[in-house]
C-alpha positions as a Markdown table, in Angstrom:
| # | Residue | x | y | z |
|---|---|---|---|---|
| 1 | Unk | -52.1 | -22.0 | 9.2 |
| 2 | Unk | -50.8 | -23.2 | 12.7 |
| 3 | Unk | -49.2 | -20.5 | 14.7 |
| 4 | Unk | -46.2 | -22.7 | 15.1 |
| 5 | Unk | -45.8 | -23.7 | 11.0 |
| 6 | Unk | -42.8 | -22.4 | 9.6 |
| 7 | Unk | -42.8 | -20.9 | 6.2 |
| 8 | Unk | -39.8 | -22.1 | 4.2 |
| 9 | Unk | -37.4 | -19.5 | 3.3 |
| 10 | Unk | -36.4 | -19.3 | 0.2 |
| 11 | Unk | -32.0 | -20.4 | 0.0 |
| 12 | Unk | -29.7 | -17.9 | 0.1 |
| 13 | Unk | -28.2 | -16.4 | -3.2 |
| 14 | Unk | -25.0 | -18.0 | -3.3 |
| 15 | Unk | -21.9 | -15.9 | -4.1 |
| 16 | Unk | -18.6 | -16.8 | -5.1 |
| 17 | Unk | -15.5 | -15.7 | -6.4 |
| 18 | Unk | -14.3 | -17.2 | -9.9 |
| 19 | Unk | -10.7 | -16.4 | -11.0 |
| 20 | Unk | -10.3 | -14.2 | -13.6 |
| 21 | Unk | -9.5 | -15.6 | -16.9 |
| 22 | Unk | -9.7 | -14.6 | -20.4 |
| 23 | Unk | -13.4 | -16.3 | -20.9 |
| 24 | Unk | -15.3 | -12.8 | -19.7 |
| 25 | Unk | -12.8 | -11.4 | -18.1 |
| 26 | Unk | -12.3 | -8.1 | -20.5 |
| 27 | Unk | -16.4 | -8.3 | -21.3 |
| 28 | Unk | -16.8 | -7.6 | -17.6 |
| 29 | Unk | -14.3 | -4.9 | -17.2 |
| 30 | Unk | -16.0 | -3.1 | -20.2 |
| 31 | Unk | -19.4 | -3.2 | -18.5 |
| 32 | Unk | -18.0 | -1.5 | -15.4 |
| 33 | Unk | -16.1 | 1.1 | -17.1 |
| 34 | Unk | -19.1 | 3.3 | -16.9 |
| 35 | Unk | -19.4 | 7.1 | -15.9 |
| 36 | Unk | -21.5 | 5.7 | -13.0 |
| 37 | Unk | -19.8 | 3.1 | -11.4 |
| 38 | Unk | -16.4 | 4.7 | -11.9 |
| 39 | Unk | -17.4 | 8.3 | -10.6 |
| 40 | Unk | -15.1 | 7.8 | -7.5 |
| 41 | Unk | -12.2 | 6.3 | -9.7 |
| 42 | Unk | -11.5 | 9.5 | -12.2 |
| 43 | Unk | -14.1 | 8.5 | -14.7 |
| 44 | Unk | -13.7 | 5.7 | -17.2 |
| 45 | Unk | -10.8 | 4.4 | -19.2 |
| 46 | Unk | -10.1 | 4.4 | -22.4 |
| 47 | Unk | -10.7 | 0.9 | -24.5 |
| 48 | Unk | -6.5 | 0.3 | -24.8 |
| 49 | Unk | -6.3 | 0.9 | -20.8 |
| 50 | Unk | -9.5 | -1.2 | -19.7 |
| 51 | Unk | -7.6 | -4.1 | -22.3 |
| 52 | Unk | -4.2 | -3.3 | -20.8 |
| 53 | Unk | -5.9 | -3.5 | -16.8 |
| 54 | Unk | -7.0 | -7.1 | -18.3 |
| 55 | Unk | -3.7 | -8.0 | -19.4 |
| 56 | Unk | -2.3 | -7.1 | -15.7 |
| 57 | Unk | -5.1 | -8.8 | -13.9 |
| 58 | Unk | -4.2 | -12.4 | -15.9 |
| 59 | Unk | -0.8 | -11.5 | -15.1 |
| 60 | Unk | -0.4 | -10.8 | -11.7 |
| 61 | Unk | 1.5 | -14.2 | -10.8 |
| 62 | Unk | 1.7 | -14.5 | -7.4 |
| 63 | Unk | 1.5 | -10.8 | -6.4 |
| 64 | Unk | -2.2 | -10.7 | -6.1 |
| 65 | Unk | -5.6 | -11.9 | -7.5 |
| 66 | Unk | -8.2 | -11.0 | -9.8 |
| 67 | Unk | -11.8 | -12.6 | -9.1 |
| 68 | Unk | -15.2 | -12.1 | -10.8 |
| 69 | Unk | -17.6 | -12.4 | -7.9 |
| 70 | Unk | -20.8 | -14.2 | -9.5 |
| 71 | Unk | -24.4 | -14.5 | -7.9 |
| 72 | Unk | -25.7 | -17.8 | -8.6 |
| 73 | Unk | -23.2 | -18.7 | -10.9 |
| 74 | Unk | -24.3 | -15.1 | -13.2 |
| 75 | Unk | -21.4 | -12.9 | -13.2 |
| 76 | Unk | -22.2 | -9.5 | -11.2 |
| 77 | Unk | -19.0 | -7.9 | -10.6 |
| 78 | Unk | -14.9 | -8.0 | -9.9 |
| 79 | Unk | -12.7 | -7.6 | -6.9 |
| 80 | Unk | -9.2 | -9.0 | -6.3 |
| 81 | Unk | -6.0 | -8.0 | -4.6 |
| 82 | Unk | -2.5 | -6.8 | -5.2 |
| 83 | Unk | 0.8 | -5.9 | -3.5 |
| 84 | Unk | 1.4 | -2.2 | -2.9 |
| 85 | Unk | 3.1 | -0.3 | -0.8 |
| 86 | Unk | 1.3 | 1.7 | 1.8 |
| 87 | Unk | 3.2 | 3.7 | 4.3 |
| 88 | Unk | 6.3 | 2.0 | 3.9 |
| 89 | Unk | 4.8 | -1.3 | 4.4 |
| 90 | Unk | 4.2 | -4.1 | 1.7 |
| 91 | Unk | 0.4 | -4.8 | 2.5 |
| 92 | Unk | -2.4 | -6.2 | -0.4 |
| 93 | Unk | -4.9 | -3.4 | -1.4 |
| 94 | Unk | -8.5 | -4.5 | -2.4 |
| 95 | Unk | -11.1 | -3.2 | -4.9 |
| 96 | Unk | -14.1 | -4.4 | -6.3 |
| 97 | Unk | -17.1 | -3.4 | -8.7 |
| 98 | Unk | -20.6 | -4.6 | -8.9 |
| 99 | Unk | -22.3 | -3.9 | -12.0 |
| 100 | Unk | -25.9 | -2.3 | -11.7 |
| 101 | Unk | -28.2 | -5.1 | -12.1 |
| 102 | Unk | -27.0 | -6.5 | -8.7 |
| 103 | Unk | -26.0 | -3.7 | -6.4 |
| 104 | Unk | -27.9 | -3.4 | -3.1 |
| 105 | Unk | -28.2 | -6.8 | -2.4 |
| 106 | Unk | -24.6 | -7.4 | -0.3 |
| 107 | Unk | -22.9 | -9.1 | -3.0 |
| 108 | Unk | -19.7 | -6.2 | -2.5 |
| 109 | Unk | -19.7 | -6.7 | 1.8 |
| 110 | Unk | -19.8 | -10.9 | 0.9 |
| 111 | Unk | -17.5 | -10.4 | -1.8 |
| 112 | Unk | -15.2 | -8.5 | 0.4 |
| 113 | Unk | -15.6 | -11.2 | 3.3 |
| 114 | Unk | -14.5 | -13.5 | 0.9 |
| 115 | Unk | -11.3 | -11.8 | -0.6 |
| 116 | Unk | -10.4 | -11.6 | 2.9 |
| 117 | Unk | -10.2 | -15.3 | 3.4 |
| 118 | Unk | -8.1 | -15.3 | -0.3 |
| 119 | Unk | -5.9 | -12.6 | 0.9 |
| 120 | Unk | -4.7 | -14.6 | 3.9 |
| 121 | Unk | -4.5 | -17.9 | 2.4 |
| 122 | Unk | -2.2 | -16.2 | 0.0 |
| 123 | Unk | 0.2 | -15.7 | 3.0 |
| 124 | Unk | 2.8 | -13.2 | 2.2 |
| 125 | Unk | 2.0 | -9.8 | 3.9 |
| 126 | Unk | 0.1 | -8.9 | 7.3 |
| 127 | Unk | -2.5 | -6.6 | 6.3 |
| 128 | Unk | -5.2 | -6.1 | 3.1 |
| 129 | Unk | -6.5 | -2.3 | 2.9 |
| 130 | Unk | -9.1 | -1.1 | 1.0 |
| 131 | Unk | -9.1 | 2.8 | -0.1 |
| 132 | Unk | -12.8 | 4.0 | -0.8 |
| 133 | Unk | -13.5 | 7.6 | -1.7 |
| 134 | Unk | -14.3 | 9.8 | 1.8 |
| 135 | Unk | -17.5 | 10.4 | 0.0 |
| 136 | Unk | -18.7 | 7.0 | -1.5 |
| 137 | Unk | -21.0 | 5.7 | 1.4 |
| 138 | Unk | -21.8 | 2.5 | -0.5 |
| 139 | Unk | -17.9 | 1.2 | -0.7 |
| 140 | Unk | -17.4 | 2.6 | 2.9 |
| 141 | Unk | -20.3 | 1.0 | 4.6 |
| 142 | Unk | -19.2 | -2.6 | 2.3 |
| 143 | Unk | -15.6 | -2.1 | 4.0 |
| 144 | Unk | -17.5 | -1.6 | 7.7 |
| 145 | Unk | -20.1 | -4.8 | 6.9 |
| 146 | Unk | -17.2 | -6.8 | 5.8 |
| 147 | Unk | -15.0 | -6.6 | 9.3 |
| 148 | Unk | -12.2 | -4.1 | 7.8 |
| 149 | Unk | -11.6 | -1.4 | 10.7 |
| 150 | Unk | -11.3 | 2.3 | 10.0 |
| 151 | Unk | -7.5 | 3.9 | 10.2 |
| 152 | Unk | -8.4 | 6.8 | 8.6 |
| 153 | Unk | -8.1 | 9.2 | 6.2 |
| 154 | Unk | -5.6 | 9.3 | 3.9 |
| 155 | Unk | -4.6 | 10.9 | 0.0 |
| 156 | Unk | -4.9 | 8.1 | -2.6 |
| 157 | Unk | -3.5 | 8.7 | -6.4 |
| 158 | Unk | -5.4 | 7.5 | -8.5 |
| 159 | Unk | -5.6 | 7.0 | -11.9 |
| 160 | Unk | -2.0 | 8.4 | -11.7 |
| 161 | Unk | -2.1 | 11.9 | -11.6 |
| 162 | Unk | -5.1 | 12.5 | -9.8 |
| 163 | Unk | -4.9 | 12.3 | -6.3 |
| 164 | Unk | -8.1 | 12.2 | -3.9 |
| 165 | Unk | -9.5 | 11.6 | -0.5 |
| 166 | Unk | -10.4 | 8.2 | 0.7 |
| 167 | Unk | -10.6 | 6.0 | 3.1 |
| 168 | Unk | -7.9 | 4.0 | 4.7 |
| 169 | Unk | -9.6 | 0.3 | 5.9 |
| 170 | Unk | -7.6 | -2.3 | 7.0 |
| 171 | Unk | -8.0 | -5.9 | 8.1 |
| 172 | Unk | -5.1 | -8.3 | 9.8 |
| 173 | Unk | -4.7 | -11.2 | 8.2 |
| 174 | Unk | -2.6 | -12.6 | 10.7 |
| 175 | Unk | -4.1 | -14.4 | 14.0 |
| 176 | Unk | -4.0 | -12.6 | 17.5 |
């Protein structure tokens, strides 16, 4: 082979974020309700909670977005965002989960580039923050790779009841 042939890469994976609807929707949030992917979260919810957290994700009307983030068109995860109330401030709050099958490949930090550009499209508040355990290195290091900067730390209740450590990221969504 010449020294100066190229070898075709192969195209990237393309990920995108699909809006949550009932076609999937509470199929997905089953498969992530798992010991392992919600050991930073308190553990797993029951069946009438993960049903109920569907309910509020097709409802959420203007105050925030549900997305299933899809790798090829294959579903391989969920993030969104929603009002809440950090530090006297109304700010959106991000979260996401990848399911098993497709973690390690970047699909959260692209995901989480992407929900950015949702957030601030939605208008309406200045900041998005994402609240990772202190100790989950995967969801921290997807909050670095995806241009959020580090506050710092901060107490986070959740489920409610259970309060924790975590992380306090943050990303402007407003120019300059």
């Amino acid at each position: 082979m010449d020294e100066h042939q190229r070898i075709p890469h192969p195209p990237s994976p393309a990920v995108t974020l699909a809006p949550w609807s009932d076609e999937g929707g509470l199929e997905l949030l089953l498969a992530l309700n798992t010991p392992e992917l919600t050991e930073h979260l308190g553990g797993p919810e029951t069946h009438e909670k993960v049903v109920d957290r569907h309910r509020r994700y097709l409802a959420l009307d203007g105050r925030g977005q549900m997305f299933r983030i899809t790798l090829d068109g294959e579903v391989a995860g969920s993030i969104g965002y929603w009002e809440t109330t950090w530090q006297g401030e109304q700010v959106w709050e991000t979260g996401w989960g990848v399911l098993p099958a497709f973690q390690g490949r970047g699909l959260a930090a692209t995901a989480a580039r992407l929900i950015v550009a949702e957030a601030r499209a939605a208008g309406r508040h200045a900041s998005l923050h994402a609240f990772p355990a202190t100790e989950h290195g995967a969801s921290n290091a997807v909050c670095r790779k995806a241009g959020f900067t580090l506050v710092g730390e901060a107490s986070i209740e959740y489920p409610k009841g259970n309060w924790h450590p975590c992380n306090d990221w943050r990303v402007s969504l407003t120019s300059g």
